[in-house]
CHARMM-style PDB file with segment names, atoms N, HN, CA, C and O in Angstrom:
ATOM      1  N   UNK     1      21.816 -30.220 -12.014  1.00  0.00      PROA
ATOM      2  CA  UNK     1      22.205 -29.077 -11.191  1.00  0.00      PROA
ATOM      3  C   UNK     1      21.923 -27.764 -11.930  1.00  0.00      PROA
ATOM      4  O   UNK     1      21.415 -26.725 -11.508  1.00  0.00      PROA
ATOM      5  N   UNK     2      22.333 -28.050 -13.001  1.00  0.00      PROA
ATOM      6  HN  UNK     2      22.745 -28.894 -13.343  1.00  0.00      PROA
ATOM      7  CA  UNK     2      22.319 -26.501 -13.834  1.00  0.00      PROA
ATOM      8  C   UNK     2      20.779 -26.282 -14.030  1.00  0.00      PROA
ATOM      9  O   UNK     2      20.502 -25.093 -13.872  1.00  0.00      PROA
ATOM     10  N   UNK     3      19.776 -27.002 -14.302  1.00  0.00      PROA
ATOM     11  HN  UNK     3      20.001 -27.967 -14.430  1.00  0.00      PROA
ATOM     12  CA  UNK     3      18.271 -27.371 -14.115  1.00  0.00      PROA
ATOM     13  C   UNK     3      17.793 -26.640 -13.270  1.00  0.00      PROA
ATOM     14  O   UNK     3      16.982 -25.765 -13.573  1.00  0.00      PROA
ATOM     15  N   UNK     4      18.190 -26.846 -12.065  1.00  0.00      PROA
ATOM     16  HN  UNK     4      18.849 -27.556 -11.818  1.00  0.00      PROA
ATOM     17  CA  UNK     4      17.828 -26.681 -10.246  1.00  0.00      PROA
ATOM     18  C   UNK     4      18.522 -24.644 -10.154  1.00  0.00      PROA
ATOM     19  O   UNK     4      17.810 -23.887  -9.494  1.00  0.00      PROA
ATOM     20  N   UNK     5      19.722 -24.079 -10.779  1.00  0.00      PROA
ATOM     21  HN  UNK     5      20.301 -24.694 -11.315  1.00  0.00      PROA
ATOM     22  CA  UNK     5      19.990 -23.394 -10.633  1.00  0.00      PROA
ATOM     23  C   UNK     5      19.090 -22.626 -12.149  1.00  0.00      PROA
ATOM     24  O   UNK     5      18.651 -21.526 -11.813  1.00  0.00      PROA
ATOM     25  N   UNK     6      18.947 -22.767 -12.781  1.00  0.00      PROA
ATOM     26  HN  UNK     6      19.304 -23.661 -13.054  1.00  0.00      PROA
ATOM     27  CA  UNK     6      18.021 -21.672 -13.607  1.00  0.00      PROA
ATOM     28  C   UNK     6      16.766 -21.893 -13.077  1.00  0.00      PROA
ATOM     29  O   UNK     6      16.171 -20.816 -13.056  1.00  0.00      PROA
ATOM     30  N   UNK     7      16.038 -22.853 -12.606  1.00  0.00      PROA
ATOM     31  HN  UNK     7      16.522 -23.728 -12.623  1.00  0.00      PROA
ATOM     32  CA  UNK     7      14.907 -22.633 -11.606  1.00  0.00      PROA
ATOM     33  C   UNK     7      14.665 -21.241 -10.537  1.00  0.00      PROA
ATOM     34  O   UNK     7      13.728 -20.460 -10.376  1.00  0.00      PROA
ATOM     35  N   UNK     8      16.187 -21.409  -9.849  1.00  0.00      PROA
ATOM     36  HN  UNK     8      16.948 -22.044  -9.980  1.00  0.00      PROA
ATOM     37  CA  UNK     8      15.715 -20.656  -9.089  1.00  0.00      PROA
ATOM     38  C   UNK     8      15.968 -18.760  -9.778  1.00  0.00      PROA
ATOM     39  O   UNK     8      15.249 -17.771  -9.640  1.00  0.00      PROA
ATOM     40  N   UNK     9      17.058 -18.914 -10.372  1.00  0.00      PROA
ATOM     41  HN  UNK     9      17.642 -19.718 -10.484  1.00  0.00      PROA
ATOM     42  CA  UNK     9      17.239 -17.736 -11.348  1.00  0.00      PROA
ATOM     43  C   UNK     9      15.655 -17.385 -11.533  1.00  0.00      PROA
ATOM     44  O   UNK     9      15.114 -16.527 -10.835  1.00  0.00      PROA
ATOM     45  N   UNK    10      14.953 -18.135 -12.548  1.00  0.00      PROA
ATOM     46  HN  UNK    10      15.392 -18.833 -13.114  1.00  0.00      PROA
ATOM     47  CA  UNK    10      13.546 -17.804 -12.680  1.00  0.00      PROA
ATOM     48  C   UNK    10      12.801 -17.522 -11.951  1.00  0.00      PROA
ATOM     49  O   UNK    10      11.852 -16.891 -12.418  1.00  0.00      PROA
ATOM     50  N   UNK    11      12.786 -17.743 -10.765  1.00  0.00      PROA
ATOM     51  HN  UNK    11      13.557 -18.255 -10.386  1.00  0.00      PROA
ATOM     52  CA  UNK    11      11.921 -17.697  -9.300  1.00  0.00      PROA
ATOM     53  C   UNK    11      12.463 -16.266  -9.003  1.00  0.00      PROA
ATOM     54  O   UNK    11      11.693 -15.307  -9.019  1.00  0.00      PROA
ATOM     55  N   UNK    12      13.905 -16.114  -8.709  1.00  0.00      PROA
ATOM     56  HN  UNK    12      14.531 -16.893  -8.696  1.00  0.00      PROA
ATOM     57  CA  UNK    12      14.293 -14.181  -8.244  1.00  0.00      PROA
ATOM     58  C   UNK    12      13.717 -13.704  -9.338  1.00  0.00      PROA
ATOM     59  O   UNK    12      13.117 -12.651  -9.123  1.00  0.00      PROA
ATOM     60  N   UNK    13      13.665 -14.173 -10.688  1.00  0.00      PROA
ATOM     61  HN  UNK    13      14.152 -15.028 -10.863  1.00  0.00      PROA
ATOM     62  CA  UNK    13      13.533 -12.879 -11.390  1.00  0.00      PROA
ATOM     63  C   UNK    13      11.962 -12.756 -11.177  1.00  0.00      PROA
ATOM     64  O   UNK    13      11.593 -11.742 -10.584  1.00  0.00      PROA
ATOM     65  N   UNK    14      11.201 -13.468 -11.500  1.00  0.00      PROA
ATOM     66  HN  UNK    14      11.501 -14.292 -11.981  1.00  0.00      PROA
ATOM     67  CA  UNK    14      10.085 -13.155 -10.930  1.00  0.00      PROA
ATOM     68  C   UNK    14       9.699 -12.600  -9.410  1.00  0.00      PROA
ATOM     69  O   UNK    14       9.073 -11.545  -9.512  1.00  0.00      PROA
ATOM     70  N   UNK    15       9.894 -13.009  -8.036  1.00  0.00      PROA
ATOM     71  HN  UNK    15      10.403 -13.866  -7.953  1.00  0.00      PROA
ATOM     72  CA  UNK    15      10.135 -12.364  -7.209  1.00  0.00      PROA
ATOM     73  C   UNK    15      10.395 -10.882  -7.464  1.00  0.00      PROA
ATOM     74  O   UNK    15       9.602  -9.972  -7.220  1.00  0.00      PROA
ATOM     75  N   UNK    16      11.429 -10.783  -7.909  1.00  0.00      PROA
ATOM     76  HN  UNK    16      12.073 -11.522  -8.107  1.00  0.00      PROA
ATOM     77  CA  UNK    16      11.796  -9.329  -7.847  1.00  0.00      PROA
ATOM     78  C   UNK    16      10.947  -8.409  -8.779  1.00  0.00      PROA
ATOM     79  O   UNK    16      10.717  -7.263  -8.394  1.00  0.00      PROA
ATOM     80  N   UNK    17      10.471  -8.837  -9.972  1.00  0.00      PROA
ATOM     81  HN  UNK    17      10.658  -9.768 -10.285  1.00  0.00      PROA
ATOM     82  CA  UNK    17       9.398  -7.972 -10.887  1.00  0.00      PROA
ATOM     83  C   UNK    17       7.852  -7.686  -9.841  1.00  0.00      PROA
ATOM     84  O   UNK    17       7.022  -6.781  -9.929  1.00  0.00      PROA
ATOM     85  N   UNK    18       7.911  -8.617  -9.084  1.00  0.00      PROA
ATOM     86  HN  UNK    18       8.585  -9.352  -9.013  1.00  0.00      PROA
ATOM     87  CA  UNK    18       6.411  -8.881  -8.299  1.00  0.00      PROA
ATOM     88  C   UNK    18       6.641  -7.453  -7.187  1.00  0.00      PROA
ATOM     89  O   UNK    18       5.940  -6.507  -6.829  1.00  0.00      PROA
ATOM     90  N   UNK    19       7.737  -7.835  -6.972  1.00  0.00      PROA
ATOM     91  HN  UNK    19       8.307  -8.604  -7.263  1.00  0.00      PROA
ATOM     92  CA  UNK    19       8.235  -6.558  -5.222  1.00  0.00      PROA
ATOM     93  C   UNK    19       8.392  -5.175  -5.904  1.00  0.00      PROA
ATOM     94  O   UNK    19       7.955  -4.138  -5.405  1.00  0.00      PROA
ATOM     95  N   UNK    20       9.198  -5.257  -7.346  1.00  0.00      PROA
ATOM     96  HN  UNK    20       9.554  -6.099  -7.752  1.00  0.00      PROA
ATOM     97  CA  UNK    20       8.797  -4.010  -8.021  1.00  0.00      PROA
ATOM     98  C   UNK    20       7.612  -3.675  -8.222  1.00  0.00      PROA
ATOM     99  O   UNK    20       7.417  -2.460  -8.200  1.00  0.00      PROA
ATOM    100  N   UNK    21       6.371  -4.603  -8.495  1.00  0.00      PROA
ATOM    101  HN  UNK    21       6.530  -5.590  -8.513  1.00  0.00      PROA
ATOM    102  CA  UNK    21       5.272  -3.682  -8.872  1.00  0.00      PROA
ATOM    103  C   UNK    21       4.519  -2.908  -7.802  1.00  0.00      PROA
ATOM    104  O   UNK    21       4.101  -1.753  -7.713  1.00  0.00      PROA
ATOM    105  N   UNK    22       4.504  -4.298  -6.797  1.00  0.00      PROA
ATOM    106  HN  UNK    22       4.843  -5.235  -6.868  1.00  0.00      PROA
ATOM    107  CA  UNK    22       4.552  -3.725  -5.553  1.00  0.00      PROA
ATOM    108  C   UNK    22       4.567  -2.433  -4.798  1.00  0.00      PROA
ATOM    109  O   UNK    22       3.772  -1.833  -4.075  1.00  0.00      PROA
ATOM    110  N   UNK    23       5.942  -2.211  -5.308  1.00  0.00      PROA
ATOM    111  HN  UNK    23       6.588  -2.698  -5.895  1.00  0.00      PROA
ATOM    112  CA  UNK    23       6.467  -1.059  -4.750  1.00  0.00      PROA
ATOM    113  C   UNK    23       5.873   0.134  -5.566  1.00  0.00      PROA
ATOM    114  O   UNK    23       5.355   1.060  -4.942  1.00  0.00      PROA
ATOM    115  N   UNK    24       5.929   0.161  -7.147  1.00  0.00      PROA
ATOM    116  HN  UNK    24       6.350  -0.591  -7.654  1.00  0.00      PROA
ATOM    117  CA  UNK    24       5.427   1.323  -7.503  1.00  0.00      PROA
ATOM    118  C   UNK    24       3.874   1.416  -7.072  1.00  0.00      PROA
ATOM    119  O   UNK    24       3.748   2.436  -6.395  1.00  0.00      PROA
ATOM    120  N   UNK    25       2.984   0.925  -7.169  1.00  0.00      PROA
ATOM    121  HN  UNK    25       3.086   0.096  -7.719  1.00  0.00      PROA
ATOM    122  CA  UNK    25       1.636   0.496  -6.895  1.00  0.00      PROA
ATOM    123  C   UNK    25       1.395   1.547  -5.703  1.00  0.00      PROA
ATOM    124  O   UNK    25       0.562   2.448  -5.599  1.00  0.00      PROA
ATOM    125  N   UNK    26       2.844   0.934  -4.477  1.00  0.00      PROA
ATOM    126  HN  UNK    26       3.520   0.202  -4.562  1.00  0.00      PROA
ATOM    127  CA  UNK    26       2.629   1.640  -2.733  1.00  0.00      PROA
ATOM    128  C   UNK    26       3.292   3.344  -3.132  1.00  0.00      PROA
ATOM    129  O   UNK    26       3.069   4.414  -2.566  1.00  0.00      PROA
ATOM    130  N   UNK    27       3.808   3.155  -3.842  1.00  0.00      PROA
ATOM    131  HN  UNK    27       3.989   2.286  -4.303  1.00  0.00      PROA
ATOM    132  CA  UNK    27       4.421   4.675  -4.369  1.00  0.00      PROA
ATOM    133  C   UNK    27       3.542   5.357  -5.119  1.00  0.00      PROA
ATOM    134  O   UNK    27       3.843   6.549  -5.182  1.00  0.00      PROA
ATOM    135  N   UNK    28       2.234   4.963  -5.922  1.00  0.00      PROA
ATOM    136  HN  UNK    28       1.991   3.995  -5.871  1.00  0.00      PROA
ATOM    137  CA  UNK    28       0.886   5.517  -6.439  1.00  0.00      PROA
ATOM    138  C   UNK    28       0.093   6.228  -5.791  1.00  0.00      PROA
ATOM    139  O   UNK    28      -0.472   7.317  -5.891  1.00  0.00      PROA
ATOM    140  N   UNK    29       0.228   4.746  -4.585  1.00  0.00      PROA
ATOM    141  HN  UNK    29       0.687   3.861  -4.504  1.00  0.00      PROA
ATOM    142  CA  UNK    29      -0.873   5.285  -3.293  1.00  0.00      PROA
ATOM    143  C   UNK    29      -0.487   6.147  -2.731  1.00  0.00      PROA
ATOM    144  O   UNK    29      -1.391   6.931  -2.445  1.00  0.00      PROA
ATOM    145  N   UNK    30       0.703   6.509  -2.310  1.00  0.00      PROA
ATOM    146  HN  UNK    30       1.438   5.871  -2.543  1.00  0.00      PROA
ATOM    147  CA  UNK    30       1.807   7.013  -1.068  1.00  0.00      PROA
ATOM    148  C   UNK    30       1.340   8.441  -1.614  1.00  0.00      PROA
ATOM    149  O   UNK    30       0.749   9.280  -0.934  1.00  0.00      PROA
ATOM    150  N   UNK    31       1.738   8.589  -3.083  1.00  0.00      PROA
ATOM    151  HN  UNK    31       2.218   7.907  -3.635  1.00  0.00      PROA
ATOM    152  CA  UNK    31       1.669  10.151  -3.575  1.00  0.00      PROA
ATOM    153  C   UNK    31       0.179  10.248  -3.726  1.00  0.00      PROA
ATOM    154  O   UNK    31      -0.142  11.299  -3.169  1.00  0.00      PROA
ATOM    155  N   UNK    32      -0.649   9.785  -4.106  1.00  0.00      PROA
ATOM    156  HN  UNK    32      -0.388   8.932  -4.558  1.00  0.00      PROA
ATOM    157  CA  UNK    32      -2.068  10.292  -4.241  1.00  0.00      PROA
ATOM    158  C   UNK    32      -2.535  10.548  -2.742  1.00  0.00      PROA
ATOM    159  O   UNK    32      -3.268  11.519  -2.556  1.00  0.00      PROA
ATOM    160  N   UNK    33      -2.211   9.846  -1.781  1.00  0.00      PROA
ATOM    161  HN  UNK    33      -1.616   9.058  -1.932  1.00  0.00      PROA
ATOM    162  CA  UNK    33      -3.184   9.948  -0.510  1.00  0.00      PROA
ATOM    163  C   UNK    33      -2.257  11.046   0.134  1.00  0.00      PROA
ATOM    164  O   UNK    33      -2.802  11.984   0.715  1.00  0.00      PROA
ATOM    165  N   UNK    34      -1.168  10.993   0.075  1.00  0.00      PROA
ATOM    166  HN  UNK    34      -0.725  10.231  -0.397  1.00  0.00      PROA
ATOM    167  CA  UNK    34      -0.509  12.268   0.741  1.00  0.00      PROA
ATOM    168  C   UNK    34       0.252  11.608   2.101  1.00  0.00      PROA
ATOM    169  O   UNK    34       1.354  11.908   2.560  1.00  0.00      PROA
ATOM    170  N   UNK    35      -0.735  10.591   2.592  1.00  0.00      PROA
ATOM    171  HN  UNK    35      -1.631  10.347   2.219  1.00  0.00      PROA
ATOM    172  CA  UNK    35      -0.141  10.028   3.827  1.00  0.00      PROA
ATOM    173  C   UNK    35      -1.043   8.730   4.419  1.00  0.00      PROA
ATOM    174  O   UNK    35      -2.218   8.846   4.070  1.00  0.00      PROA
ATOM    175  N   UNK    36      -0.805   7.603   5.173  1.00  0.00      PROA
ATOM    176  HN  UNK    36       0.149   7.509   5.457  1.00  0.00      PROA
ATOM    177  CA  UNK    36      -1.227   6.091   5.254  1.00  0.00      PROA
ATOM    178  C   UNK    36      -2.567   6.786   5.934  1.00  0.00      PROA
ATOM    179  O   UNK    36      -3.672   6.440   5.516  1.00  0.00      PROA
ATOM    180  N   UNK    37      -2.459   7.749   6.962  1.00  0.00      PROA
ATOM    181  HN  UNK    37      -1.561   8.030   7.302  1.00  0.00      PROA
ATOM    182  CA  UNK    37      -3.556   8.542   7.458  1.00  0.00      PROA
ATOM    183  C   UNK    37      -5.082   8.906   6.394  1.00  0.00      PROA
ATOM    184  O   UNK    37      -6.253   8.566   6.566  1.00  0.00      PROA
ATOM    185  N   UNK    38      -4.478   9.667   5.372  1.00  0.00      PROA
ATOM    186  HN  UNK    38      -3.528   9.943   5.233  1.00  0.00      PROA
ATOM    187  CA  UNK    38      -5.398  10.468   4.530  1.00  0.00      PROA
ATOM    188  C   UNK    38      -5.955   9.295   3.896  1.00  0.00      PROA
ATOM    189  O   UNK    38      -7.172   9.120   3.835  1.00  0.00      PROA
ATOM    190  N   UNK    39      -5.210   8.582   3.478  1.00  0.00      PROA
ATOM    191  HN  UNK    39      -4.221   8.725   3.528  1.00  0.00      PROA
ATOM    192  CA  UNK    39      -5.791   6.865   2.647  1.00  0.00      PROA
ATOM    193  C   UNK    39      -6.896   6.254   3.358  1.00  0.00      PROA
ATOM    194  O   UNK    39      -7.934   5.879   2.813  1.00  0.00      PROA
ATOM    195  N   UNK    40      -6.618   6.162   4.683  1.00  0.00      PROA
ATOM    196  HN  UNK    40      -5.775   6.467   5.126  1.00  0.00      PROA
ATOM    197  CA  UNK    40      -7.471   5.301   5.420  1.00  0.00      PROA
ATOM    198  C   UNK    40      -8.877   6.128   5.649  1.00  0.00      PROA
ATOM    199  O   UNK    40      -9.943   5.542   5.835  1.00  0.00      PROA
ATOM    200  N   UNK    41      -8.747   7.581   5.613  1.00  0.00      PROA
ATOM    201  HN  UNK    41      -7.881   8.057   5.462  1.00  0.00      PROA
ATOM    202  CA  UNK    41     -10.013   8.511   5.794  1.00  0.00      PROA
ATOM    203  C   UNK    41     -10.697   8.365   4.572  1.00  0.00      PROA
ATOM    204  O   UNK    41     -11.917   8.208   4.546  1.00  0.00      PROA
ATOM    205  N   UNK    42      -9.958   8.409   3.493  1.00  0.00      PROA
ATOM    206  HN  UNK    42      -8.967   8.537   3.513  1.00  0.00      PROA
ATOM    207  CA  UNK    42     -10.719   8.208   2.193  1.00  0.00      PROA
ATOM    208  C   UNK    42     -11.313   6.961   2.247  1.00  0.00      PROA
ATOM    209  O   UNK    42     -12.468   6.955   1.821  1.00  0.00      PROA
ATOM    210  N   UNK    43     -10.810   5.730   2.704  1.00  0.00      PROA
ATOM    211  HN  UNK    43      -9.872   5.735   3.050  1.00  0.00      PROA
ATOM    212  CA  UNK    43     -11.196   4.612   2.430  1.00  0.00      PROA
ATOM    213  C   UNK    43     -12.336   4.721   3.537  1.00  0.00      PROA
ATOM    214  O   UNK    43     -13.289   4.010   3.219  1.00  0.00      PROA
ATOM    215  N   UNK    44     -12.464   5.166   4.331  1.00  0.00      PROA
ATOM    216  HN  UNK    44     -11.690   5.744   4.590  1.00  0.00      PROA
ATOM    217  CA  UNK    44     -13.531   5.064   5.483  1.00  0.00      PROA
ATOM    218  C   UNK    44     -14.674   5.915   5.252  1.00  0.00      PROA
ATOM    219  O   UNK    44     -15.713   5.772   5.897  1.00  0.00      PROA
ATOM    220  N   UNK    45     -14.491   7.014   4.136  1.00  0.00      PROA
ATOM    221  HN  UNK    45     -13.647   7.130   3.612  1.00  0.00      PROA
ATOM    222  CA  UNK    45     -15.299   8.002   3.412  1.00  0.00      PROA
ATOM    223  C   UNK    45     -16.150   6.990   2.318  1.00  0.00      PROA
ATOM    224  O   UNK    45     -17.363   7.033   2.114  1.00  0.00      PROA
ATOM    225  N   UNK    46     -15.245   6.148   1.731  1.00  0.00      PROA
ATOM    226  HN  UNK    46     -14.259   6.113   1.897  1.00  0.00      PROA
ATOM    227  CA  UNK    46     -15.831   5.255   0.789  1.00  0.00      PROA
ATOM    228  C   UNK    46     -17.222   4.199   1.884  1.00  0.00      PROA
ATOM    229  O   UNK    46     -18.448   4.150   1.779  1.00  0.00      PROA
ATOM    230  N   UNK    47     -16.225   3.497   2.870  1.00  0.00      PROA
ATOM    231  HN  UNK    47     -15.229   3.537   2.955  1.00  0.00      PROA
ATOM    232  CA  UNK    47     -17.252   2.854   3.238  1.00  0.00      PROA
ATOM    233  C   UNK    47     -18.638   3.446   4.077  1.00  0.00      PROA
ATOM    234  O   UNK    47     -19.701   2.864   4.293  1.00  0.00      PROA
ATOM    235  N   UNK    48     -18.295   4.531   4.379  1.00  0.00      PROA
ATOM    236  HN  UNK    48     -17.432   5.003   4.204  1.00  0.00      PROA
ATOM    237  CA  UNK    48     -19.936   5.100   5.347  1.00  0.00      PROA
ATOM    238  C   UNK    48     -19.575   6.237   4.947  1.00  0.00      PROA
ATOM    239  O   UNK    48     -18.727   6.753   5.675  1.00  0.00      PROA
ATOM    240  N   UNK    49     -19.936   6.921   3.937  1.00  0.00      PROA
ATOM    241  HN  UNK    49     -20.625   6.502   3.346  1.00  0.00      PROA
ATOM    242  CA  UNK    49     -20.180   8.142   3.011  1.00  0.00      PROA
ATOM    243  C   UNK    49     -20.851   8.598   4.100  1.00  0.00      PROA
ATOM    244  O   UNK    49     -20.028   8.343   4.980  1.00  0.00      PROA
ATOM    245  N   UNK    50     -21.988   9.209   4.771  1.00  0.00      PROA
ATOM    246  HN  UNK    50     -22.656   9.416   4.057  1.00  0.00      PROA
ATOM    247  CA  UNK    50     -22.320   9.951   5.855  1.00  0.00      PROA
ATOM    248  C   UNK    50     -21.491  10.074   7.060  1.00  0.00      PROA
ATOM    249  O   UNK    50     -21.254  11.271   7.222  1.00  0.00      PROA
ATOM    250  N   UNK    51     -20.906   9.306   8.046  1.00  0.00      PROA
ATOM    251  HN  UNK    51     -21.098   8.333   7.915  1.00  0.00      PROA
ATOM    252  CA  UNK    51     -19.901   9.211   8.847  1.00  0.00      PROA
ATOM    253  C   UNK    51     -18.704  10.077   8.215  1.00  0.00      PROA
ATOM    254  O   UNK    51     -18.096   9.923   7.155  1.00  0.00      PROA
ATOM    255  N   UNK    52     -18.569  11.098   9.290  1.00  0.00      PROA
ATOM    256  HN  UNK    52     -19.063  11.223  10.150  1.00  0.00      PROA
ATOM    257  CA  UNK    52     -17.332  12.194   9.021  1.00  0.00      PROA
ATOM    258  C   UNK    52     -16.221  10.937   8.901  1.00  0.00      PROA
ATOM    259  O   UNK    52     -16.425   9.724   8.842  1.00  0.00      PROA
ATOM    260  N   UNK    53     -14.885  11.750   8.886  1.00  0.00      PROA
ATOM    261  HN  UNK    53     -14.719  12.735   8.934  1.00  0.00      PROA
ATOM    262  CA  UNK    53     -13.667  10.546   8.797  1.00  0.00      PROA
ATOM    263  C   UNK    53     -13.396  10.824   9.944  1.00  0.00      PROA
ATOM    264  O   UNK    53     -13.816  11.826  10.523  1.00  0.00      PROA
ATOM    265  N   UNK    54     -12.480   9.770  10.540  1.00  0.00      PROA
ATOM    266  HN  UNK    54     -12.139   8.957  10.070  1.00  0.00      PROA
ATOM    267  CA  UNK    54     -11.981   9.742  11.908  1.00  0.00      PROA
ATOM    268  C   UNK    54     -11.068  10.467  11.895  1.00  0.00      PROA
ATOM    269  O   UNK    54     -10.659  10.716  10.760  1.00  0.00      PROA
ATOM    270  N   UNK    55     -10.330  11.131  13.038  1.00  0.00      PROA
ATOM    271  HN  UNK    55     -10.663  10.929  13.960  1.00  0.00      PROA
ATOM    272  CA  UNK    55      -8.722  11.905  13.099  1.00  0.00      PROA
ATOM    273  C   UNK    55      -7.814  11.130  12.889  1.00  0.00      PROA
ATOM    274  O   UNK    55      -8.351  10.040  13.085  1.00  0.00      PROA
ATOM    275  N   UNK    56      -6.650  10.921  12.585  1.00  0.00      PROA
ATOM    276  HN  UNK    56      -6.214  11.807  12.426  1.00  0.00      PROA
ATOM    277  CA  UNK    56      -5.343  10.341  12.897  1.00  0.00      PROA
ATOM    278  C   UNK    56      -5.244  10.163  14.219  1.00  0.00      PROA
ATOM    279  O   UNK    56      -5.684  10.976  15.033  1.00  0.00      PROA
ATOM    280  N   UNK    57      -4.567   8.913  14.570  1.00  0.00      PROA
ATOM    281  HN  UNK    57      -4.210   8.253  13.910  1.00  0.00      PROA
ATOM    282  CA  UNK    57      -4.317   8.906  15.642  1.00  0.00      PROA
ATOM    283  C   UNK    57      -3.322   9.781  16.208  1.00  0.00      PROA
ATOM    284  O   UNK    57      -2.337  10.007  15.506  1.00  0.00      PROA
ATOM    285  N   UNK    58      -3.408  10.403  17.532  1.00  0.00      PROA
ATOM    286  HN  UNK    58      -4.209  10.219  18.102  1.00  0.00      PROA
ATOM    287  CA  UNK    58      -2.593  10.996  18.423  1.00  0.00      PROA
ATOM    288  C   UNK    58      -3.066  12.563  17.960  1.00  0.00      PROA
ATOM    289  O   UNK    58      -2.285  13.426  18.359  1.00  0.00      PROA
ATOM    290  N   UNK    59      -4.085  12.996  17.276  1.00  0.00      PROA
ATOM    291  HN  UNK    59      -4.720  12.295  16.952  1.00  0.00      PROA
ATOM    292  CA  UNK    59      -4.648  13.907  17.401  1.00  0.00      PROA
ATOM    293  C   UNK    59      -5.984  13.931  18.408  1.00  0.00      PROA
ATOM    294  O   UNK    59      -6.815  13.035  18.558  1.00  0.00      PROA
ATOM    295  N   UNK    60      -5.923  15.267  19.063  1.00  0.00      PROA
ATOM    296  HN  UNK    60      -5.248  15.995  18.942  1.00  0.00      PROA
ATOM    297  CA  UNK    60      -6.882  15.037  19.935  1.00  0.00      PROA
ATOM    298  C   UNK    60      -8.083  16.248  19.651  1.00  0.00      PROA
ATOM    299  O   UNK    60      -7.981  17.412  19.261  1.00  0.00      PROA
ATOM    300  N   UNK    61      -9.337  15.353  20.061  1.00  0.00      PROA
ATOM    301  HN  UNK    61      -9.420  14.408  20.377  1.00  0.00      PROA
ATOM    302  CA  UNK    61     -10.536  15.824  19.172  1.00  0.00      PROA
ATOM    303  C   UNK    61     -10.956  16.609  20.037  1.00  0.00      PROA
ATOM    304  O   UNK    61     -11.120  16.288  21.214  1.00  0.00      PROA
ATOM    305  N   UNK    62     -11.172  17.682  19.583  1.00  0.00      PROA
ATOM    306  HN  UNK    62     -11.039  17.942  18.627  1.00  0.00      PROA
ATOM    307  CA  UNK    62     -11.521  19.561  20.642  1.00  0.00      PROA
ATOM    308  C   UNK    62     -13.320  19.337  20.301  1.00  0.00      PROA
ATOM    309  O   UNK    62     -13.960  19.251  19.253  1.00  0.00      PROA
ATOM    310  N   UNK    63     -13.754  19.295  21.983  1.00  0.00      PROA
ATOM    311  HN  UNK    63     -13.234  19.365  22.835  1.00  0.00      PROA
ATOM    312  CA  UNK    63     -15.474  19.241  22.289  1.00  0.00      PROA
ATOM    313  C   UNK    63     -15.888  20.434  22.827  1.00  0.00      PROA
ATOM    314  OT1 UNK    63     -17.073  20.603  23.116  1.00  0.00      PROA
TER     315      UNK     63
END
């Protein structure tokens, strides 16, 4: 039993170091891109460097 219960001890503690890195990692991104928006333009800048970036959604594009 005591076997079976430091198992899982070992399993949260890992779990939880994993969701921490996680989290700072999304807190890297969060502050560098400014917003999930600006990230995805950059990332879409990366993939077709000529292609402007798209708007955010629920902005509407003036023709």
């Amino acid at each position: 039993m005591s076997l079976a219960l430091t198992a899982l001890y070992y399993l949260e503690n890992k779990l939880s170091n994993f969701m921490k890195s996680c989290f700072k990692i999304y807190a890297v991104l969060h502050t560098f891109a400014g917003s999930p928006c600006l990230l995805t333009s950059a990332l879409c800048m990366l993939a077709h460097p000529l292609r402007p970036p798209l708007p955010p959604a629920g902005d509407k594009i003036l023709t």
